[in-house]
Each structure stands twice: as structure tokens, then as C-alpha cells.
C-alpha positions, -999 to +999 in steps of 0.1 A: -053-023-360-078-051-344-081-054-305-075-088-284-102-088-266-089-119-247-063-090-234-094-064-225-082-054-189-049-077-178-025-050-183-045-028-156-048-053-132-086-052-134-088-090-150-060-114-122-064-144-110-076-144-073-071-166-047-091-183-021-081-204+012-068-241+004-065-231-034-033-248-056-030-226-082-014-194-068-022-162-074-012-130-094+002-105-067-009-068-073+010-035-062-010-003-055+013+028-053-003+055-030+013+086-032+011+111-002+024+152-001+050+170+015+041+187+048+018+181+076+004+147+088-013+134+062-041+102+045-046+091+016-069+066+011-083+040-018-115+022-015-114-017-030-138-030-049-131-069-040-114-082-006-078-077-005-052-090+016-016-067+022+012-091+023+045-067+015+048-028+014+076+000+010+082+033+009+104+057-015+112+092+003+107+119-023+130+139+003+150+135+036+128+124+068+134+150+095+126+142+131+097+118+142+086+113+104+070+083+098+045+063+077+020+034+088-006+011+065-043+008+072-075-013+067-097+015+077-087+027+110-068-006+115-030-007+119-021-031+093+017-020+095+039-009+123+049+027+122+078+026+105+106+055+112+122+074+082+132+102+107+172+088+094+157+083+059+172+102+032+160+115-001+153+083-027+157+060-001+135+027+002+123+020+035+102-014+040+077-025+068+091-045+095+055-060+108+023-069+095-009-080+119-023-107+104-060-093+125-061-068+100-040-074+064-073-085+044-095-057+036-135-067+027-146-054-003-160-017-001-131-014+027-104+012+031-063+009+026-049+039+036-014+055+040-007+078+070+028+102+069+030+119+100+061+140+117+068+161+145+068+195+122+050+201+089+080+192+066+074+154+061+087+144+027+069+132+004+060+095-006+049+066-027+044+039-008+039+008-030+017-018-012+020-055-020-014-073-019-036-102-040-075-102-048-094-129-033-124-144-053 
């Protein structure tokens, strides 16, 4: 069967459209799911390879949230999210960030967006946390 090569990379995200200040054309939004374990506090970070800018994320709870769970978004060590409580949060539920600080929601290239789950005890549940974002050229 022959390749489109005019294709090569769109369906992975690797080949969008990206957006600069004062631009018309709009951009291609990109969602990264980070995935974090069950237990203790907890990172998980992904390095990008061009500058990034967080503009929506969300969490599903792969279990119930027990008291003082919670999970926050990062550029580096950076709060780019408020802590956002799922101590209430049940099993499957989606639980969105209320704030983002515009200081910190673009990430430079070579920078860090990271998830933290952290809890008063060592049974947090587990989580994907889809983050929102687009590429800038």
C-alpha cells in the first residue's frame, strides 16, 4: 500500500500548525496526557522540544481521593495551576483546574511540564491528567 507522505507525522502531533503573538490564523491545540501512580506524593515530568503555552487541563481519578489529595501543573518548579483538591473526588471522576498564572503557562523549549499528586497518606489515586496547550513557532 503507498504512503502519503504529505500525512508523515500529523496524526502524532509532531507536524501542527503553531502560533505566534498577533498571528490570524489560529492554531491547532495539542493535549498531552501525563499519567501519575497510586500512592505516595508523586512527579512526573515531560521535557518539550519547542515552547509551549498551557491553556486548559483536567484530571480523571483512576480511584476515590482520600483526605488532602491533590494535583497541581508545572513549568519546572513553577506553579502553573492552583492545587486543585480531589480529597471529595470519586473514582472516574473529572476534576478541572480552577486557575492558571499567566507568569508561568508558556514553557521555553528544553523546559519542563510536570504533574504533582500529593496527599496526606500514601494512598493517592491514580491519574491522567490531560493538559491542554499549543506550540509556538
Amino acid at each position: 500500500m503507498p504512503r502519503n507522505v504529505k500525512l508523515k507525522g500529523v496524526m502524532d502531533g509532531r507536524i501542527v500548525r503553531a502560533m505566534d503573538d498577533g498571528e490570524d490564523f489560529g492554531f491547532i491545540p495539542v493535549m498531552m496526557r501525563i499519567d501519575t501512580a497510586t500512592g505516595g506524593t508523586n512527579s512526573v515530568s515531560l521535557t518539550m522540544e519547542r515552547k509551549f503555552t498551557v491553556i486548559d487541563a483536567h484530571a480523571v481519578l483512576k480511584g476515590a481521593g482520600t483526605a488532602s489529595d491533590a494535583y497541581q501543573v508545572f513549568n519546572g518548579s513553577n506553579a502553573i495551576s492552583d492545587a486543585v483538591d480531589i480529597s471529595s473526588a470519586a473514582d472516574t471522576d473529572i476534576v478541572r483546574i480552577g486557575k492558571i498564572n499567566d507568569a508561568n503557562m508558556e514553557i521555553a523549549a528544553g523546559g519542563t511540564l510536570k504533574v504533582t499528586s500529593t496527599g496526606g497518606n500514601t494512598d493517592n489515586p491514580a491519574l491522567s491528567v490531560y493538559v491542554l496547550g499549543y506550540y509556538h513557532l
